[in-house]
FIPA-410332 format. One record per residue (C-alpha): residue number from 1; residue in one letter; chain; x, y, z. Coordinates in steps of 0.1 Angstrom, whole numbers. Example, Ala and Ser with C-alpha at 12.3 -4.5 7.8 and 13.67 -1.06 7.14 Angstrom:
<sites>
{k:1&r:A&c:A&east:123&north:-45&up:78}
{k:2&r:S&c:A&east:137&north:-11&up:71}
</sites>
This chain:
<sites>
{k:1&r:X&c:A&east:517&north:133&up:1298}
{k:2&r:X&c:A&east:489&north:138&up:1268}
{k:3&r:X&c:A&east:471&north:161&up:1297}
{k:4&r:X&c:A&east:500&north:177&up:1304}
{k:5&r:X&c:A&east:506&north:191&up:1268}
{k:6&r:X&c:A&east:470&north:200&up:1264}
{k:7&r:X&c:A&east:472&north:223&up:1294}
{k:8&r:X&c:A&east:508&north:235&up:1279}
{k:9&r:X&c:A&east:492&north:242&up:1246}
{k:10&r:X&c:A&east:463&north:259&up:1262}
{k:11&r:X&c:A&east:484&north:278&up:1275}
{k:12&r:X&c:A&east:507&north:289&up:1246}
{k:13&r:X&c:A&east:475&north:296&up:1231}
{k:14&r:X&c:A&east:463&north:321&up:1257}
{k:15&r:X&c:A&east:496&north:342&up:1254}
{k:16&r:X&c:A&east:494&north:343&up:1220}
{k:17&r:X&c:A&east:458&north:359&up:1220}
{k:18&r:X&c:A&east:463&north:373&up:1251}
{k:19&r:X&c:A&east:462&north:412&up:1249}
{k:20&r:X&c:A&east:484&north:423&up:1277}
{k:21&r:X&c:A&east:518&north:402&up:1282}
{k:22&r:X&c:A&east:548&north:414&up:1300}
{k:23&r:X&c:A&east:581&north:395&up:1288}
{k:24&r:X&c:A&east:614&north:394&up:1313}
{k:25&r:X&c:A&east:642&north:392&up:1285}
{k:26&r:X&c:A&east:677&north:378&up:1298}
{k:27&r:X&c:A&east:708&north:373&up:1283}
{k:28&r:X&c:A&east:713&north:343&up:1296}
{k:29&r:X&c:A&east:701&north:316&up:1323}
{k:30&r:X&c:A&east:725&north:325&up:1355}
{k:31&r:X&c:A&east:707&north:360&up:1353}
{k:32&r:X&c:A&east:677&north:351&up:1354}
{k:33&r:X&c:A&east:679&north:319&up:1378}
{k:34&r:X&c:A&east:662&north:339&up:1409}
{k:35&r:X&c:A&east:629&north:347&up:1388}
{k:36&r:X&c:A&east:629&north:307&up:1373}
{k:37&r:X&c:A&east:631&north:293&up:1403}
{k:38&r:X&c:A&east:600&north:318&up:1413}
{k:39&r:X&c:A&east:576&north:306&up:1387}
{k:40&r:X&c:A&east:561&north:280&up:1375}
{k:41&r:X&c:A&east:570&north:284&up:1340}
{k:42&r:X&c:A&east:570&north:255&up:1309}
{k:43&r:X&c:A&east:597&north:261&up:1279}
{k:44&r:X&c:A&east:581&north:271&up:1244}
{k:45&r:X&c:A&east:604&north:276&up:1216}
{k:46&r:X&c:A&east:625&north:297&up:1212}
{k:47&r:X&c:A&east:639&north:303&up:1248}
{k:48&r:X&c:A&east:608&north:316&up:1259}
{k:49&r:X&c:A&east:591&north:303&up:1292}
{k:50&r:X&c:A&east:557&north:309&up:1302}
{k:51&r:X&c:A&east:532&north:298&up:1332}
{k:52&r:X&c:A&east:510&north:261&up:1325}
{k:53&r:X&c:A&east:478&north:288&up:1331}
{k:54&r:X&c:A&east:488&north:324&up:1321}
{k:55&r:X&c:A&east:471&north:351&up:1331}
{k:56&r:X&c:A&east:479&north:393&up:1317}
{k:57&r:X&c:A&east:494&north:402&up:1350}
{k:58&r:X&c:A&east:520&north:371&up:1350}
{k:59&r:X&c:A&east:554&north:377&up:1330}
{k:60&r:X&c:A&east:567&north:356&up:1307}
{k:61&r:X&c:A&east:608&north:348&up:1307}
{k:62&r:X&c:A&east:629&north:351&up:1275}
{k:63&r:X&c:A&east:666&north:343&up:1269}
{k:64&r:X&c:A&east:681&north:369&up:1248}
{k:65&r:X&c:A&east:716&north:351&up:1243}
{k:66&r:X&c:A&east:749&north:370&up:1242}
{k:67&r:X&c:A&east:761&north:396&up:1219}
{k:68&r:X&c:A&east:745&north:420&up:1193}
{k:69&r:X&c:A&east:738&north:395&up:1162}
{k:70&r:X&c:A&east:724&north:368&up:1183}
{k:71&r:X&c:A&east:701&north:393&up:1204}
{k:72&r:X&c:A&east:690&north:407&up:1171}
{k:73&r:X&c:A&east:679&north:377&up:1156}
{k:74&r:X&c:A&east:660&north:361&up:1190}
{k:75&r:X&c:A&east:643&north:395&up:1198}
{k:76&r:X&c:A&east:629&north:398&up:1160}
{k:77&r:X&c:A&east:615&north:361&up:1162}
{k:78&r:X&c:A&east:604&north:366&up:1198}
{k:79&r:X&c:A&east:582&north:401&up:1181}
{k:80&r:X&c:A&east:570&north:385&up:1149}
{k:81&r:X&c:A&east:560&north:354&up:1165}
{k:82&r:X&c:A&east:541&north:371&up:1196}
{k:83&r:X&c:A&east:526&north:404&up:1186}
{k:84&r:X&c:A&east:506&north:408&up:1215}
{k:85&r:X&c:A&east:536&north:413&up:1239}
{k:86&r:X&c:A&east:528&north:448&up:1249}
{k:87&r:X&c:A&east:559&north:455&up:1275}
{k:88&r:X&c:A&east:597&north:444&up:1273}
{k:89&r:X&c:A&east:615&north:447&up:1305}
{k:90&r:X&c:A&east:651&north:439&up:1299}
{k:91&r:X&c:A&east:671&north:428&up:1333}
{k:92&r:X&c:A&east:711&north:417&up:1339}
{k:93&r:X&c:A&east:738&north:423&up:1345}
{k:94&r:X&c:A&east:761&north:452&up:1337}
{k:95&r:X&c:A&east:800&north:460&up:1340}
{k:96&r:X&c:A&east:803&north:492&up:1356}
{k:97&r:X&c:A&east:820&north:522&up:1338}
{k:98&r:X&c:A&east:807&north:558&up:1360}
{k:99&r:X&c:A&east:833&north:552&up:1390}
{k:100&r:X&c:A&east:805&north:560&up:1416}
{k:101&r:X&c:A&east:785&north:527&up:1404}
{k:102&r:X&c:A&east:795&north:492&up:1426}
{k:103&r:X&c:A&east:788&north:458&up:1427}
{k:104&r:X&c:A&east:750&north:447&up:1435}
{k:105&r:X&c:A&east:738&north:482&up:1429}
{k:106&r:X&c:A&east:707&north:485&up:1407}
{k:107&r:X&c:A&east:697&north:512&up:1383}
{k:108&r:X&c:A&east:672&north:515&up:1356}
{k:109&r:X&c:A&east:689&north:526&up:1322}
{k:110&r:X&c:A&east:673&north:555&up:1301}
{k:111&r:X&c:A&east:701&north:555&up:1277}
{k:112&r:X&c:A&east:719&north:532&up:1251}
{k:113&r:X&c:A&east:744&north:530&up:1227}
{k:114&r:X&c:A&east:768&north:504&up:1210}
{k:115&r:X&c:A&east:803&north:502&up:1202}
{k:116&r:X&c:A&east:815&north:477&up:1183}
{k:117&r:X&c:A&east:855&north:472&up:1180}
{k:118&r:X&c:A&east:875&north:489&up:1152}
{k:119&r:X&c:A&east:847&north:509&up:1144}
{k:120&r:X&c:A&east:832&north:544&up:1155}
{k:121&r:X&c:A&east:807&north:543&up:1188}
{k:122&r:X&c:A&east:771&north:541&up:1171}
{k:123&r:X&c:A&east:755&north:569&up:1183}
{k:124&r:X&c:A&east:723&north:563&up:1170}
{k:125&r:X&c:A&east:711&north:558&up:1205}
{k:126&r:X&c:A&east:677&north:543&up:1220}
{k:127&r:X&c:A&east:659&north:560&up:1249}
{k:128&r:X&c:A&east:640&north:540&up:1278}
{k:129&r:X&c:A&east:610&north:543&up:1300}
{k:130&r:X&c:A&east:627&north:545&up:1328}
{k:131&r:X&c:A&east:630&north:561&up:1363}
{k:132&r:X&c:A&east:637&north:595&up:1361}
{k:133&r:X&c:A&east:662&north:592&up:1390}
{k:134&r:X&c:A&east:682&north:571&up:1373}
{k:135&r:X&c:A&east:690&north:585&up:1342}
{k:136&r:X&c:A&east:721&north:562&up:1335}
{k:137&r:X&c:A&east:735&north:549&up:1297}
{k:138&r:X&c:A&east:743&north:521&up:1288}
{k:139&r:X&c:A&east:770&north:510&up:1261}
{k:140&r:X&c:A&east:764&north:479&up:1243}
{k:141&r:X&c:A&east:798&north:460&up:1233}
{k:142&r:X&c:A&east:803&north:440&up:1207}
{k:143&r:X&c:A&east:829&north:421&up:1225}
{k:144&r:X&c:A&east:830&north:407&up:1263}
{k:145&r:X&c:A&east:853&north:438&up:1282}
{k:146&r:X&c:A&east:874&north:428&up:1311}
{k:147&r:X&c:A&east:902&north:451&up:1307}
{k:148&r:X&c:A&east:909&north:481&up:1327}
{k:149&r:X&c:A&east:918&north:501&up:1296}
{k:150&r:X&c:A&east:887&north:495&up:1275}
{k:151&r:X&c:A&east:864&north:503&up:1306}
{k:152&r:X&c:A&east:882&north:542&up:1307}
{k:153&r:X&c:A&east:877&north:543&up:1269}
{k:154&r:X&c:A&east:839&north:534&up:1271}
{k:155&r:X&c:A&east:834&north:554&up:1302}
{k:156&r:X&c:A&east:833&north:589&up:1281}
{k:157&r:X&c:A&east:800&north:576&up:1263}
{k:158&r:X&c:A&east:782&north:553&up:1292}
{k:159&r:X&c:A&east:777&north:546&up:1325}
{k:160&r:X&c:A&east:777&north:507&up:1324}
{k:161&r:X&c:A&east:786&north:486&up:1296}
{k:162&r:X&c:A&east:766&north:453&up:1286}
{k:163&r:X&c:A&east:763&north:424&up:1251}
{k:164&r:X&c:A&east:723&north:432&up:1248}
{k:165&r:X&c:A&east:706&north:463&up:1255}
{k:166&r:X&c:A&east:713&north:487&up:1226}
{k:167&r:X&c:A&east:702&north:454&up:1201}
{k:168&r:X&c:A&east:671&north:447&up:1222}
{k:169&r:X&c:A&east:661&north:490&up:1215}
{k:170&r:X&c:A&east:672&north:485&up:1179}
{k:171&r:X&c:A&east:644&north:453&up:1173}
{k:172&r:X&c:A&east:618&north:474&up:1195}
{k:173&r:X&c:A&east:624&north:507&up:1181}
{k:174&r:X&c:A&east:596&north:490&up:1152}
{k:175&r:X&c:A&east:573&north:484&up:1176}
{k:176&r:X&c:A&east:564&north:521&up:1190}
{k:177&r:X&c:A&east:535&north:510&up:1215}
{k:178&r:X&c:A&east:552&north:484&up:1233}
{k:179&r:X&c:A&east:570&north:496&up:1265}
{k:180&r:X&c:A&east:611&north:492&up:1267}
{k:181&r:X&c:A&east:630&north:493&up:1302}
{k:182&r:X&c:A&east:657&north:480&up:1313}
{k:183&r:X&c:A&east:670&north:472&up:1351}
{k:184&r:X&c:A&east:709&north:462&up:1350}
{k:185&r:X&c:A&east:726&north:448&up:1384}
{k:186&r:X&c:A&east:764&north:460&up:1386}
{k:187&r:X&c:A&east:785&north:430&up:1384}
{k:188&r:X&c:A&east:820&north:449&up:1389}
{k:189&r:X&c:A&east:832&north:483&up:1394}
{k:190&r:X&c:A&east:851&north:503&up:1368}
{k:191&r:X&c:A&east:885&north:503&up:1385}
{k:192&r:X&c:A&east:883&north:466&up:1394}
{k:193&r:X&c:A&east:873&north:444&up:1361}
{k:194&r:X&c:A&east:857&north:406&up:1373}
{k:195&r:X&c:A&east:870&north:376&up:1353}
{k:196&r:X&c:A&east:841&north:355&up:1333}
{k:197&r:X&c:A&east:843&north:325&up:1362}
{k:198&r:X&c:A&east:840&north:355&up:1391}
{k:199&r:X&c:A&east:807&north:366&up:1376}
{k:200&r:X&c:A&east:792&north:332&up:1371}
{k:201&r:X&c:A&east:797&north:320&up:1410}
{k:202&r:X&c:A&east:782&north:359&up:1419}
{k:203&r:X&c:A&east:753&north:351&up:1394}
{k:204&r:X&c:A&east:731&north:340&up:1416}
{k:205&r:X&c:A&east:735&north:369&up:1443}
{k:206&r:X&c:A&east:730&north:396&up:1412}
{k:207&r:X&c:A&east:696&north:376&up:1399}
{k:208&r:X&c:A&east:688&north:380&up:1435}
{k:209&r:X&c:A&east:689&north:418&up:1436}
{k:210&r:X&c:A&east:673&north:422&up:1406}
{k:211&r:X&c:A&east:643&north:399&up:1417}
{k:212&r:X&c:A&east:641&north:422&up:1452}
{k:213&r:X&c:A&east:642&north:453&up:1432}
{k:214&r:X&c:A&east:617&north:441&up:1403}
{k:215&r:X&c:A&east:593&north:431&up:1426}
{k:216&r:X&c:A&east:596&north:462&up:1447}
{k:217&r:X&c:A&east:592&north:484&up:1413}
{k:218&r:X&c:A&east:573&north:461&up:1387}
{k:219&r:X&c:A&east:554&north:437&up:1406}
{k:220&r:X&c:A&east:518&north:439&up:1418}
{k:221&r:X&c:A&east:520&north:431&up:1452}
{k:222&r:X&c:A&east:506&north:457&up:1477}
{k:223&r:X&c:A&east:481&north:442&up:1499}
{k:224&r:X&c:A&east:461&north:469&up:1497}
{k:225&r:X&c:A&east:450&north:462&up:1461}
{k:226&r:X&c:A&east:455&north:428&up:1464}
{k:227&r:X&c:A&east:437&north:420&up:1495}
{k:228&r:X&c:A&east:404&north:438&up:1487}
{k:229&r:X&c:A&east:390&north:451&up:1525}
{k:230&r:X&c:A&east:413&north:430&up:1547}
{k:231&r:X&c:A&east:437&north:457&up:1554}
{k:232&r:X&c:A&east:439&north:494&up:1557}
{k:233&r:X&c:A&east:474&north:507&up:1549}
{k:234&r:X&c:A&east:494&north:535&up:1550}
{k:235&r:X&c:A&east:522&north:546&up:1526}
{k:236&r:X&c:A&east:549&north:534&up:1547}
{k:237&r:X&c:A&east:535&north:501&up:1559}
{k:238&r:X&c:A&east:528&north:495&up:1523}
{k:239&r:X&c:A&east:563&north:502&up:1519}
{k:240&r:X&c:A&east:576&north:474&up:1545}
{k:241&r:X&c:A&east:551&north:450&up:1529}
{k:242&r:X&c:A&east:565&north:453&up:1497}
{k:243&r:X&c:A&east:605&north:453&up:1502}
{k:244&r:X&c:A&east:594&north:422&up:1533}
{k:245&r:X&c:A&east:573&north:405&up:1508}
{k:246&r:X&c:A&east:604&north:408&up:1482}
{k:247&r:X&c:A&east:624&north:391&up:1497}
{k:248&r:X&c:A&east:603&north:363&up:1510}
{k:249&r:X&c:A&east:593&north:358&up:1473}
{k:250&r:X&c:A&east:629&north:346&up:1470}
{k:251&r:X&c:A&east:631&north:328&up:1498}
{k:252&r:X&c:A&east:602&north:306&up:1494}
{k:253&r:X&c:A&east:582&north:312&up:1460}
{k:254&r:X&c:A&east:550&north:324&up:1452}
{k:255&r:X&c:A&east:529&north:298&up:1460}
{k:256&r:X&c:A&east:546&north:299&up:1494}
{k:257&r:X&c:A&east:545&north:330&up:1504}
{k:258&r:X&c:A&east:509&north:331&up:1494}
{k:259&r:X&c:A&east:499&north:300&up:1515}
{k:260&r:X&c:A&east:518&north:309&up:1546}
{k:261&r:X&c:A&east:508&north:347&up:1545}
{k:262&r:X&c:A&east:473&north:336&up:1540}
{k:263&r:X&c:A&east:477&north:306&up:1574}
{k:264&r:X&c:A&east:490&north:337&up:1596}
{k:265&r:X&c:A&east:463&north:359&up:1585}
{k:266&r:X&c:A&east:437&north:330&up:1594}
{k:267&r:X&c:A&east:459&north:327&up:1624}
{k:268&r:X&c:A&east:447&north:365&up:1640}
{k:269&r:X&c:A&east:418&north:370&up:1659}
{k:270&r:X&c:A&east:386&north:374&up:1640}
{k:271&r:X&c:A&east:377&north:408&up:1656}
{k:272&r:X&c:A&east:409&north:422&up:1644}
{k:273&r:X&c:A&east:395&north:451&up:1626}
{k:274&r:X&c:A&east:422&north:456&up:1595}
{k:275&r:X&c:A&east:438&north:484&up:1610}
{k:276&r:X&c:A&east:447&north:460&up:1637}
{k:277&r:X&c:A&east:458&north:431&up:1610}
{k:278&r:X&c:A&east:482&north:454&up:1591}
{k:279&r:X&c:A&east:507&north:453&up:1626}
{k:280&r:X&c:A&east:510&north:421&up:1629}
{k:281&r:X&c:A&east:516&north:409&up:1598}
{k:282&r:X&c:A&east:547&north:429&up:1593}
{k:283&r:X&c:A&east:562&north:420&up:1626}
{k:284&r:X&c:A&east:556&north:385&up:1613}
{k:285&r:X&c:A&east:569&north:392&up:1577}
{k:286&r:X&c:A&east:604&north:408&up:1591}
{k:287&r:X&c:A&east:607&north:381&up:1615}
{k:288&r:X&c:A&east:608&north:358&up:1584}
{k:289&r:X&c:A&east:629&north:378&up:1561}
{k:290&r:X&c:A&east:654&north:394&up:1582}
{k:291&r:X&c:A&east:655&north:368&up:1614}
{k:292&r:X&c:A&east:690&north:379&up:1625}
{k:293&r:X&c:A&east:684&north:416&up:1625}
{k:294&r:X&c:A&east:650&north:411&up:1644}
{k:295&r:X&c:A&east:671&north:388&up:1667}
{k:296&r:X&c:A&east:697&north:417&up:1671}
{k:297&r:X&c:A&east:666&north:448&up:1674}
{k:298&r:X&c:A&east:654&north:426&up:1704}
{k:299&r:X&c:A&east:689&north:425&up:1722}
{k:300&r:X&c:A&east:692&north:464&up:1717}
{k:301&r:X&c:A&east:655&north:472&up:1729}
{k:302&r:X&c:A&east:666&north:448&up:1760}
{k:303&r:X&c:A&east:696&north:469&up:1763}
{k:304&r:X&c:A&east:673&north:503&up:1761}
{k:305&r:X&c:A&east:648&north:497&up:1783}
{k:306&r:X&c:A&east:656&north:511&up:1815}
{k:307&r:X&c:A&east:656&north:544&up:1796}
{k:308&r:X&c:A&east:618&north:536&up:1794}
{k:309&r:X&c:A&east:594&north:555&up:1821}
{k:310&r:X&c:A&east:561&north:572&up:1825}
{k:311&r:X&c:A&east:587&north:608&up:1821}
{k:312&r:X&c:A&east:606&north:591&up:1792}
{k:313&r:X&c:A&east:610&north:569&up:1759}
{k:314&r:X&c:A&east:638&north:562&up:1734}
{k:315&r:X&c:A&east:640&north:553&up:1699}
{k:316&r:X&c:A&east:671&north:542&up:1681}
{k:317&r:X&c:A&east:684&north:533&up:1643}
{k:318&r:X&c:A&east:661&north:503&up:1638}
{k:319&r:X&c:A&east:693&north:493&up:1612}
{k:320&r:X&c:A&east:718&north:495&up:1633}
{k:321&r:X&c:A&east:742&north:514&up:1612}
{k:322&r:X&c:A&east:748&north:536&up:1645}
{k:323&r:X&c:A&east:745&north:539&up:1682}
{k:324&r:X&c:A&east:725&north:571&up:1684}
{k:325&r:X&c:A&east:699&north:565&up:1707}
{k:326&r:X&c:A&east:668&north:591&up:1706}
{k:327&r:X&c:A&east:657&north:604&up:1744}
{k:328&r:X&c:A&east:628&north:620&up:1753}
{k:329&r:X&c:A&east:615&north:629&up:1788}
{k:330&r:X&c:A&east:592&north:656&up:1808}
{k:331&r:X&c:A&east:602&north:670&up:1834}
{k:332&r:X&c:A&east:575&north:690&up:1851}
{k:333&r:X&c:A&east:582&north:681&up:1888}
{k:334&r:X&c:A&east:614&north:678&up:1910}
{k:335&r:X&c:A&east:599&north:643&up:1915}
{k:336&r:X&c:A&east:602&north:639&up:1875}
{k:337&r:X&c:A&east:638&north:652&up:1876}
{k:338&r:X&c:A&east:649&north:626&up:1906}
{k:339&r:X&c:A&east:628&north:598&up:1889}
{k:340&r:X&c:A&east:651&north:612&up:1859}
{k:341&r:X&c:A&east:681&north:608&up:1877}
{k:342&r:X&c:A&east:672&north:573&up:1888}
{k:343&r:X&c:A&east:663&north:561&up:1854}
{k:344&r:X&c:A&east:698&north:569&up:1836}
{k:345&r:X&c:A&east:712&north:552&up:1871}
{k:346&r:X&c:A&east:698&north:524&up:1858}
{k:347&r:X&c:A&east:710&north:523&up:1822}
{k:348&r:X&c:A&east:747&north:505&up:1811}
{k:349&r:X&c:A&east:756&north:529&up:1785}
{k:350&r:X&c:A&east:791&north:508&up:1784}
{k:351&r:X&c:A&east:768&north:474&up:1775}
{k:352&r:X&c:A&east:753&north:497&up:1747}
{k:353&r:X&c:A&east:786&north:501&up:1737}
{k:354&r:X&c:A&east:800&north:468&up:1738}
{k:355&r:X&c:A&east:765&north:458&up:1715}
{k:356&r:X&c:A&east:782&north:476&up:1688}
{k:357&r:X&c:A&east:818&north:467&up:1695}
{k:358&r:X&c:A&east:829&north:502&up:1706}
{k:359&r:X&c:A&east:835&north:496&up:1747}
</sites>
């Protein structure tokens, strides 16, 4: 236990001198349950959580609370208390008020305001780093909105309304050189208000999305940087490896998706040459995150394959959203045309069918 704390107040220690500290600031736990269970992280006061041994590159998780006074008072603590913190990356979930927003979509907000009731909307606004194709506002309430009726009033100022955001850019709006964003999961649509309980039992699926779509955007975690030589990778494998790799982070954890990445690695043949390694690993990574869909490719490529000759090949929507299927062939014999003929013979374009339910 006495070691324990030592290591603890090591590591306080470190992220107080530290000179580059991200902080993950939540309103509350539900939020934020996908990234805790994710980390290896030890409470310090003040509902802030960081790693036993913290490093610059590893965020730190802060719980904002509810509403605009209580936000302002945590956030001003969290700043005088932690000067170092460099970047503020605030991430939850939002009620949506642009009709053309719904639930378990993700944007980043450049925008926000706050309205508190019986009083004009505060249009002393804050403006975001954020992603320029997602230049969405945000209107911070003063009061939890469930009704139909406030959503259409609010949705001529914002896009999505929250209890946080415009608080969190009011504290930071002191602290010029440290980085604000903010990354909001839609919890309802504006025509279709969620009751308090209904967001709770869906809080785990939104803390989910935003985990995927953090690590896809935030996180360091393309193995060409973080794997020195072992791999040479393209754009779009780096792609696959980081939305596979995000959502293995979720299923297993860090340390588990770092042990079990590195056993299949060790796995492959030691003349792989990394071009070679890159393949593999991403069949191996989709296998584990997506299982059924790879389960379902397989029973379509099985399907396919008499379409498959020395003349032609096929490709088809590796999704599955439809039943297109891609042919190509040469013909540059009569033999080629019968061999043609012979090959689509072959193929059950009615089983194709009944694969998607359509027969």
């Amino acid at each position: 236990m006495v070691e324990r704390l030592k290591i603890f107040i090591h590591a306080v220690a470190e992220f107080i001198g530290g000179s580059v500290v991200r902080v993950l600031v939540f309103a509350y736990r539900g939020e934020a349950q996908a990234f805790m269970s994710g980390y290896k992280l030890s409470k310090e006061l003040n509902d802030l959580y960081i790693k036993d041994s913290h490093h610059s590159d590893d965020p730190a998780i802060f719980f904002s609370k509810e509403g605009v006074e209580s936000t302002l008072y945590k956030m001003t603590l969290l700043m005088q208390k932690f000067p170092n913190i460099n970047e503020i990356i605030n991430l939850g979930i939002v009620g949506g008020l642009n009709k053309s927003l719904k639930p378990l979509d993700i944007i980043e907000v450049q925008t926000s305001y706050c309205h508190i009731e019986g009083q004009s909307t505060r249009h002393q606004s804050f403006v975001l780093s954020s992603n320029k194709d997602y230049p969405y506002t945000c209107m911070t309430s003063h009061l939890r909105v469930f009704e139909t009726e406030q959503k259409e009033y609010l949705s001529k100022f914002a896009d999505v309304v929250d209890r946080e955001l415009w608080a969190i850019g009011y504290v930071m709006a002191k602290y010029p050189k440290v980085s604000l964003k903010s990354v909001k999961c839609i919890a309802d649509a504006s025509e279709d208000p969620l009751e308090c309980k209904e967001i709770i039992v869906n809080a785990k699926r939104y803390s989910e999305a935003l985990k995927e779509y953090y690590l896809k955007n935030f996180d360091k975690g393309s193995p060409s940087k973080n794997q020195g030589e072992m791999f040479v990778i393209t754009q779009s494998q780096s792609v696959l490896y980081r939305k596979y790799k995000a959502k293995l982070l979720i299923d297993w954890g860090e340390n588990q998706m770092s042990v079990r990445e590195q056993g299949f690695l060790n796995s492959l043949p030691s003349k792989m040459h990394s071009k070679q390694r890159i393949k593999p690993l991403l069949e191996w990574m989709e296998k584990k995150a997506y299982p059924e869909l790879v389960e379902l490719k397989e029973k379509a490529k099985a399907i396919l394959k008499p379409l498959k000759s020395d003349q032609s090949s096929f490709s088809f929507d590796e999704r599955l959203d439809h039943q297109t299927i891609d042919f190509k062939c040469q013909i540059r014999s009569k033999d080629d045309f019968n061999q043609l003929k012979e090959t689509f013979n072959h193929f059950d374009y009615d089983k194709w069918l009944q694969f998607f339910g359509k027969a």
